[in-house]
C-alpha positions in Angstrom: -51.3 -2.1 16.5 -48.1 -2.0 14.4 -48.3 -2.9 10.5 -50.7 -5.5 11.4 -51.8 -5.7 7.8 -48.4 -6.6 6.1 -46.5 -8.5 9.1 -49.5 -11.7 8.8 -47.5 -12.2 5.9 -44.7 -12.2 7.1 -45.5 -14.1 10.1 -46.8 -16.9 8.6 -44.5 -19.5 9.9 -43.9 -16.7 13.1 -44.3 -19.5 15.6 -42.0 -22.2 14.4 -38.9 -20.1 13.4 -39.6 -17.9 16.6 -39.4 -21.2 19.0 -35.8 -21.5 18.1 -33.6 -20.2 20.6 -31.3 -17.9 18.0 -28.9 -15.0 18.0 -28.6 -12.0 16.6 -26.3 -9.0 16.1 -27.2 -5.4 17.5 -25.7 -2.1 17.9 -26.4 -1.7 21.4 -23.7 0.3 23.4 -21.6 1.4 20.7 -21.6 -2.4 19.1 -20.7 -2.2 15.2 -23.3 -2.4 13.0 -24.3 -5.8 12.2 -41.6 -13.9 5.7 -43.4 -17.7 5.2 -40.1 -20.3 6.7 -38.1 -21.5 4.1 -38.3 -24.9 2.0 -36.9 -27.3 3.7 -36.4 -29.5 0.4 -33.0 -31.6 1.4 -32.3 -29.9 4.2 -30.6 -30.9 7.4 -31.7 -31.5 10.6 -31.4 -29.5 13.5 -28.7 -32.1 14.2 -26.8 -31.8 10.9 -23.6 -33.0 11.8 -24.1 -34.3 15.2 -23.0 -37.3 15.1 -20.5 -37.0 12.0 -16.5 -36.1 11.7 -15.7 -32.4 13.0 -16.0 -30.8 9.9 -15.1 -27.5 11.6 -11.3 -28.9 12.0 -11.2 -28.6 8.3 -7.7 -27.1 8.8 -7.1 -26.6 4.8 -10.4 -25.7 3.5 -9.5 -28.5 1.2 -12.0 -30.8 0.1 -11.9 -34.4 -0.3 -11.9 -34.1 -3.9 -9.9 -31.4 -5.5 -11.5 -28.0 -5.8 -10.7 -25.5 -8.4 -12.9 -22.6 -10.2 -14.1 -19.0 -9.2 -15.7 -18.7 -6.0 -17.3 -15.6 -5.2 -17.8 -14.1 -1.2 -20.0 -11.0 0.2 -19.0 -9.9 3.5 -19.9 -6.8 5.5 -18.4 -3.8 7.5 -15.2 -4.0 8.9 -15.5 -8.1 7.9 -15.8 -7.5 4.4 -12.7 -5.1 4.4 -10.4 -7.8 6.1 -11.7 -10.9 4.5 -8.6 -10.7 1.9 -6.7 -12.2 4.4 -8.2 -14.8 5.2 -9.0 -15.6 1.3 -5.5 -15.6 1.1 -4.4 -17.9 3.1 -7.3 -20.2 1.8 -5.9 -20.1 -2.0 -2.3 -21.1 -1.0 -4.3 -24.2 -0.2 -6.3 -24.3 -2.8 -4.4 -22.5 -5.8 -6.8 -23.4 -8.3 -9.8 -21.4 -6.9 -10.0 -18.1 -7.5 -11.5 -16.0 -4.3 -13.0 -12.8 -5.2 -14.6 -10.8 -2.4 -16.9 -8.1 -2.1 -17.2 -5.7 0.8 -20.6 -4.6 1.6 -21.7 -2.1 3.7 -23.7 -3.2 6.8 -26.1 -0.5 5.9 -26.9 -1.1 2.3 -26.7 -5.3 2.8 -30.1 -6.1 3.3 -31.5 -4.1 0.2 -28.4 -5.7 -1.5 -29.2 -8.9 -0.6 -32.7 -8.8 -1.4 -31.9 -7.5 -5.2 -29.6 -10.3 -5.2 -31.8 -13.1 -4.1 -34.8 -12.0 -6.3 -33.0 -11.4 -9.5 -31.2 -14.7 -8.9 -27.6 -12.9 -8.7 -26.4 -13.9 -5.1 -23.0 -15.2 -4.6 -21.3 -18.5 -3.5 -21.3 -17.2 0.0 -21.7 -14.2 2.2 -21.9 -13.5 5.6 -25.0 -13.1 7.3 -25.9 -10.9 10.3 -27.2 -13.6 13.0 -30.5 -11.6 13.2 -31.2 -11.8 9.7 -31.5 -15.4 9.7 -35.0 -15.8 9.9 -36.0 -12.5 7.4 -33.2 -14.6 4.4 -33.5 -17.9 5.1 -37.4 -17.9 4.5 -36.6 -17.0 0.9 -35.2 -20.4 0.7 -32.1 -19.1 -0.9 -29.9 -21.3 1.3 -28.3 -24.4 1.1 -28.6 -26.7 3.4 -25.5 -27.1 5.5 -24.0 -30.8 5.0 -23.8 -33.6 7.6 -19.9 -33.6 7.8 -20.3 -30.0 9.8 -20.2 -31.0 13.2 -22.6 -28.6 15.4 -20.8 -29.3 18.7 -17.4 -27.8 18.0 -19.5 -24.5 17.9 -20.9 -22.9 20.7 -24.6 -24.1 20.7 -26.4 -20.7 21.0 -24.7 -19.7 18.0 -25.3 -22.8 16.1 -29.2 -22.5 17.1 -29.3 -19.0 15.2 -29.0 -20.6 11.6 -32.1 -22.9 12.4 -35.2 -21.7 10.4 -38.0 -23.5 10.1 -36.0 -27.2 11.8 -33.4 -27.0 8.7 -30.2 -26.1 9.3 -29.2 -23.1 6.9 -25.7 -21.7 8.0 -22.5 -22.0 10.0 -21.4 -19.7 13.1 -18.4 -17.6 12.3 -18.0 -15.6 15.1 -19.8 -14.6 17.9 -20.2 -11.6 20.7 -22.0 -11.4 24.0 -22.8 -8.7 26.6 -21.0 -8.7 30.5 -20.9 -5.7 33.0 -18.2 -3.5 32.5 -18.0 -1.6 35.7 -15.3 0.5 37.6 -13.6 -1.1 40.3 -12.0 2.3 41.8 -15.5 3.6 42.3 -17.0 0.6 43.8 -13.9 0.4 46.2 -15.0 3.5 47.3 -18.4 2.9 47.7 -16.8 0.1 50.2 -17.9 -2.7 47.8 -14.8 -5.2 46.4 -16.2 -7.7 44.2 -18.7 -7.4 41.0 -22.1 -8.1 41.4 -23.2 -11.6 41.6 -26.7 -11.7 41.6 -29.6 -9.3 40.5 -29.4 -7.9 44.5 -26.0 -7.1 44.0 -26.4 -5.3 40.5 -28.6 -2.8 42.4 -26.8 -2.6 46.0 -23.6 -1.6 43.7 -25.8 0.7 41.3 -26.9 2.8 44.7 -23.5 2.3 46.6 -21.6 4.4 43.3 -24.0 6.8 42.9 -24.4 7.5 47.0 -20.9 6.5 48.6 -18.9 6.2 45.4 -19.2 10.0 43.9 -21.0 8.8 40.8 -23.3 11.0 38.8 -25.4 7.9 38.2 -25.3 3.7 39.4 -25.5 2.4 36.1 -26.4 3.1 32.4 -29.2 1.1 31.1 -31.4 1.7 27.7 -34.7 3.1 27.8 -36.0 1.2 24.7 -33.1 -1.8 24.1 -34.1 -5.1 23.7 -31.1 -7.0 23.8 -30.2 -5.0 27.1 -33.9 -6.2 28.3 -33.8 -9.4 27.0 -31.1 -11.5 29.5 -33.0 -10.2 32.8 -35.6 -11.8 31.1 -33.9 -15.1 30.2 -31.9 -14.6 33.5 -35.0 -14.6 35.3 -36.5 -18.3 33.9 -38.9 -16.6 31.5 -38.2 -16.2 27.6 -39.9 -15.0 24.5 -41.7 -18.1 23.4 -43.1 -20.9 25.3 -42.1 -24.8 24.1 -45.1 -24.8 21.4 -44.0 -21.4 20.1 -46.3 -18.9 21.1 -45.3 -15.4 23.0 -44.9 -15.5 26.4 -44.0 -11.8 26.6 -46.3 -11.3 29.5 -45.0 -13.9 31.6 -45.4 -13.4 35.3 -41.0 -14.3 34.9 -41.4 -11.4 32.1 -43.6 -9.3 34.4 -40.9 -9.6 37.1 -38.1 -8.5 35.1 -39.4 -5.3 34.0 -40.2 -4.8 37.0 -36.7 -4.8 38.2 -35.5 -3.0 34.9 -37.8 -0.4 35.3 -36.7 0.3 39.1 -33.6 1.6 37.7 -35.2 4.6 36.2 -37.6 5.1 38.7 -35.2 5.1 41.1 -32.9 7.3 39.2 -30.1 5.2 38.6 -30.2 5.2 35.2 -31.1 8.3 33.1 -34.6 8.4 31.6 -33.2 10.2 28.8 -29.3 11.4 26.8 -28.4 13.8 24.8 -28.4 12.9 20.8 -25.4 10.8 19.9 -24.5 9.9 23.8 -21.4 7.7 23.9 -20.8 5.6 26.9 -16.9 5.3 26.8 -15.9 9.0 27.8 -18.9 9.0 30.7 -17.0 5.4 31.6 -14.0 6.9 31.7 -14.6 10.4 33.4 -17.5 8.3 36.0 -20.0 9.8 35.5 -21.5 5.9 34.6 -19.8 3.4 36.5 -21.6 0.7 35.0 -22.6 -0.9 31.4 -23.4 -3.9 29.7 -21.9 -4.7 26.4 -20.1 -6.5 23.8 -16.1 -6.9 23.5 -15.5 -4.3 21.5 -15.9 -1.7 24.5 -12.0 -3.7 25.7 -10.4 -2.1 23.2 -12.5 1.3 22.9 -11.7 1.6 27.3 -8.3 1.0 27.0 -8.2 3.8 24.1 -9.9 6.3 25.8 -8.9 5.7 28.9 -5.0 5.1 28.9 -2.1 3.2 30.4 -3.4 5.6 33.5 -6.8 3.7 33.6 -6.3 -0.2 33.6 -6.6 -1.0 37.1 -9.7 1.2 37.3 -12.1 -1.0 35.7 -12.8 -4.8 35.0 -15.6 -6.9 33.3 -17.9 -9.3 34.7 -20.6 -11.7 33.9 -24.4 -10.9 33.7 -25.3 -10.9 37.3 -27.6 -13.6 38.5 -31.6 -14.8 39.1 -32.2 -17.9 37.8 -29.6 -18.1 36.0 -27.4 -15.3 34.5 -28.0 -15.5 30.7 -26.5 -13.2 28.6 -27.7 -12.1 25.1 -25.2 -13.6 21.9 -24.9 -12.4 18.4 -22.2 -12.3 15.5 -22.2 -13.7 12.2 -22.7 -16.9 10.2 -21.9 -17.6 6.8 -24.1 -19.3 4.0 -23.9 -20.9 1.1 -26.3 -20.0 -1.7 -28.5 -22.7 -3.7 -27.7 -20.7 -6.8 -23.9 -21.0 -6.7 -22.1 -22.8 -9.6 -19.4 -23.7 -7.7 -20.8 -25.2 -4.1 -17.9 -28.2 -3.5 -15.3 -24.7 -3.4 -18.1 -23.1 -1.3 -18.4 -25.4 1.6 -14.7 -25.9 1.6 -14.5 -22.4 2.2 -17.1 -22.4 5.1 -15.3 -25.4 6.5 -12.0 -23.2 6.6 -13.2 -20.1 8.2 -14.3 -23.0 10.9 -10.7 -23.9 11.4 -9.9 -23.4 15.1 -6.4 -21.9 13.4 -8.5 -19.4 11.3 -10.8 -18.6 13.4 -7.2 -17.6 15.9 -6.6 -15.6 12.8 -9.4 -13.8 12.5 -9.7 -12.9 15.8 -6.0 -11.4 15.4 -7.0 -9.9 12.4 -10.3 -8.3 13.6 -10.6 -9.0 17.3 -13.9 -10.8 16.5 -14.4 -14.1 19.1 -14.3 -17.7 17.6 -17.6 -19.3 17.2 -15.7 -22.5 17.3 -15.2 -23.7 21.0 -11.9 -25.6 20.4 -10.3 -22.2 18.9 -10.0 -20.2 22.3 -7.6 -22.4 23.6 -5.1 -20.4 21.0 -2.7 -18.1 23.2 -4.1 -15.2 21.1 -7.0 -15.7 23.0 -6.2 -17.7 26.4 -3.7 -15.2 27.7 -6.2 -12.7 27.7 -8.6 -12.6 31.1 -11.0 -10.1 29.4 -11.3 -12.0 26.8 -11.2 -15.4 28.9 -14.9 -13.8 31.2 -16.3 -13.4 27.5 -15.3 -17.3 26.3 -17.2 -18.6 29.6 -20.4 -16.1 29.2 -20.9 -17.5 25.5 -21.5 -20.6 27.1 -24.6 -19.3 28.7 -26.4 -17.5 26.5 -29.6 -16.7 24.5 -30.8 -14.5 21.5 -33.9 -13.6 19.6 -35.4 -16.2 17.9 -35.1 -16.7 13.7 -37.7 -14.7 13.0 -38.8 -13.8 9.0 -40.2 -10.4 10.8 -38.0 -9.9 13.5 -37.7 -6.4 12.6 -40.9 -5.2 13.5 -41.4 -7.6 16.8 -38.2 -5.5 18.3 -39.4 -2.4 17.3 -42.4 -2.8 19.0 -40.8 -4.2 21.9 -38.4 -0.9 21.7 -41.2 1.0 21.6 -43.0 -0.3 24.9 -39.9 -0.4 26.9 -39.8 3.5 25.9 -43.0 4.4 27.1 -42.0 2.4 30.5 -38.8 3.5 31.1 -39.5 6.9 30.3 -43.5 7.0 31.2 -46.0 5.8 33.6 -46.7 2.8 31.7 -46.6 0.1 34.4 -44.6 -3.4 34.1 -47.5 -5.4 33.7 -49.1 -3.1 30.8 -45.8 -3.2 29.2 -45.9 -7.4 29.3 -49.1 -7.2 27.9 -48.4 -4.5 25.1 -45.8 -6.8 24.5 -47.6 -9.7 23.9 -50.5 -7.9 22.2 -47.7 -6.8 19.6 -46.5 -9.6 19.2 -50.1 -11.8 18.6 -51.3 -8.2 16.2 -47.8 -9.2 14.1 -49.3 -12.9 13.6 -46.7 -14.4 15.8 -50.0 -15.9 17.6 
């Protein structure tokens, strides 16, 4: 068992928050970096907004009654660096509120955020990693998000990710999924002409590039990543909790797609191990790995590495089918804090970053995808096909669930996928270690 004596604690709403279907960031193939439920005292639904005005067409920021004062913003990475620009533009309509923002480093943010919320210090607002949902929101730091937010101009599985404990604790920013980035040169040669469709096809093209199309391997798959496991799981009808909750990690769905991830690696299609530091994009590019899942920041990191030379060589696709082909989501949200002083400029603020014409800028700005469905019908983003396979994956997709101890549920599940992919541990052991992980953590 893994840090069964601290995690009860932590699990002690593990069932409820983990029933939500949520999202989370990762740092799966090269991706940026990214306790007891929360009160729910005045808190919104699940349905906050549902019925209400489209809050997220807020194009302003500006709130029905004027705003004005200091309002101040945490955001992290690459984000936080950026976010002057969009602060900006949200002062020249609102001159009287003073933005002041605060780059933090994805690395240092959670301890940051934890001084913060337990010396009472947070700030109006701050972006929040999608998979640390769960671990902040059960502090009950959060305000509630207001009815006038409408959930459905956002794409749903995003939305879902700021639900902890049924109350409605945040707004999507912007969101990433995972697709198959595979090389179309190579498959050609392997005599093969479309991208994989279904689960069948993922492995018939894995085999034809390594046997026919001179590839070192089929694929590259990771020996202990969730979020890579996760959609074959969700693709394959099963998921991580039943309707009432509780892990189903050992699923005969879940049983079934190990199975098939596993097969892989035995089958030496995959590599059961890389060197320290492995990055994908050079192997892409010389082909040594003709196949990959992940997020959208590999377009941009391809078309670097690989030059003007290589862009008919390659192409994207969606997660190959079972059941379904479900595809893992994550991003960021942003929340507003119960301890600001200045919450009418906050939620204005929120509301603009919602903007379908901000959230155009942003992705201009940063190249990170809307969160708000009505914004990729901006030219920035419908001329692009890439980007276009990306906008119709997000509309089927799942993540892990808002979890106060999230954490050490996917490190355990890391773990177990290690010894599976790497070892003899069979799929059906590694269901059950699964599952016995996740009941030892409380979330039974």
């Amino acid at each position: 068992m893994r840090h069964a004596s601290t995690a009860a604690k932590l699990f002690a709403a593990f069932a409820l928050t983990f029933a939500v279907s949520a999202c989370g960031t990762n740092s799966g193939s090269g991706a940026p970096a990214s306790g007891a439920a929360g009160s729910q005292a005045a808190g919104a639904s699940p349905d906050a907004g549902a019925s209400a005005g489209t809050g997220a067409s807020a194009g302003t920021g500006a709130s029905s009654a004027p705003i004005s004062g200091e309002l101040t913003v945490w955001a992290m990475g690459n984000e936080g660096t950026k976010l002057k620009t969009l602060a900006d533009e949200f002062t020249k309509a609102n001159p009287d509120v003073k933005v002041s923002v605060t780059p933090v480093d994805w690395g240092q943010a959670v301890a940051k955020l934890q001084t913060a919320i337990a010396g009472g210090t947070t700030p109006d607002v701050s972006q929040m990693g999608t998979d640390m949902m769960g671990q902040f929101g059960a502090t009950g730091a959060f305000e509630p998000v207001p009815a006038d937010i409408d959930k459905s101009a956002y794409f749903e599985s995003a939305w879902n990710t700021n639900i902890v404990d049924g109350a409605v604790l945040g707004v999507p920013w912007y969101v990433e999924t995972r697709l198959l980035y595979y090389r179309k040169d190579i498959a050609e040669k392997a005599g093969i002409t479309a991208p994989p469709a279904t689960w069948d096809d993922l492995k018939t093209m894995a085999k034809a590039m390594q046997e026919k199309g001179g590839a070192k391997y089929g694929i590259s798959l990771g020996t202990k990543n969730w979020q890579e496991y996760f959609p074959f799981l969700w693709s394959n009808g099963g998921d991580v909790l039943d309707a009432e909750g509780k892990p189903v990690l050992n699923s005969p769905q879940a049983v079934e797609a190990l199975t098939y991830y596993k097969s892989f690696f035995t089958e030496g299609l995959t590599p059961k191990s890389v060197p320290e530091g492995f990055d994908i994009t050079p192997a892409f590019v010389t082909g040594d790995y003709p196949m990959f899942f992940s997020g959208p920041w590999h377009l941009s990191l391809i078309k670097e590495a690989g030059g003007a030379e290589f862009t008919d060589k390659w192409a994207i696709a969606p997660m190959p089918k079972k059941t379904t082909a479900t595809s893992f989501v994550g991003g960021s949200n942003v929340v507003v804090y119960k301890n600001s002083k200045n919450k009418d400029a906050a939620w204005a603020f929120v509301k603009f970053l919602s903007d379908p014409k901000t959230q155009a800028l942003w992705y201009t700005t940063v190249t990170d995808l809307p969160a708000v469905q009505a914004a990729w019908e901006d030219p920035a983003l419908a001329a692009d096909p890439n980007v276009k396979v990306f906008g119709e994956q997000l509309k089927d997709t799942k993540a892990q669930p808002a979890s106060a101890a999230w954490s050490e549920v996917s490190s355990a599940i890391n773990d177990t996928l290690e010894k599976m992919t790497t070892g003899s541990l069979e799929p059906q052991a590694a269901a059950d270690e699964m599952q016995q992980e996740a009941g030892s953590l409380g979330a039974s």
